[in-house]
Steps between C-alpha positions, in 0.01 A plus 500: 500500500172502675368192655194378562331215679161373341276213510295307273241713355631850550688730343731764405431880307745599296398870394095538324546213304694240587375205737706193598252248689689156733287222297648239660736359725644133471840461668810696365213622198302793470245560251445877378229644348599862334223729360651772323381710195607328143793768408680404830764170386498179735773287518650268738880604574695228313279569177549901570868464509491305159304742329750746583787266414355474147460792412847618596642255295265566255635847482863434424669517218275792373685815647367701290140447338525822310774388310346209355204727387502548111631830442226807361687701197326780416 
C-alpha cells in the first residue's frame, strides 16, 4: 500500500486519467473529489462489497445456465 500525505486542495494521479483532489478537511472527515472517465465504476467500499455480495448470491442455485436453455432439435 502506498501512502500519501496531502492537503486541502491537492491531489493525487492515478495513471492518464484518473484524479483524486483533498476537497476538504473537517476533523476525522475528508472530502474527495474523483475525476475519472465515465466507463471507470465509483463506489465507496461498503457499497462495493455489497454489489459483489449480490451478485454472488444472485448466482446460486443456477449451476448450470445451459441446462435451463430450451433444447434446439433439428
Amino acid at each position: 500500500m502506498l501512502i500519501l500525505t496531502r492537503k486541502s486542495g491537492e491531489a493525487i494521479q492515478i495513471g492518464e486519467d484518473i484524479e483524486i483532489v483533498i476537497k476538504q478537511i473537517s476533523g476525522d472527515q475528508v472530502k474527495l473529489g474523483i475525476n475519472a472517465p465515465e466507463h471507470v465504476e465509483i463506489h465507496r467500499k461498503e457499497i462495493y462489497l455489497d454489489i459483489q455480495s449480490e451478485n454472488q448470491n444472485a448466482s446460486k442455485g443456477v449451476a448450470d445456465l445451459l441446462s435451463i436453455l430450451p433444447k434446439d432439435k433439428k
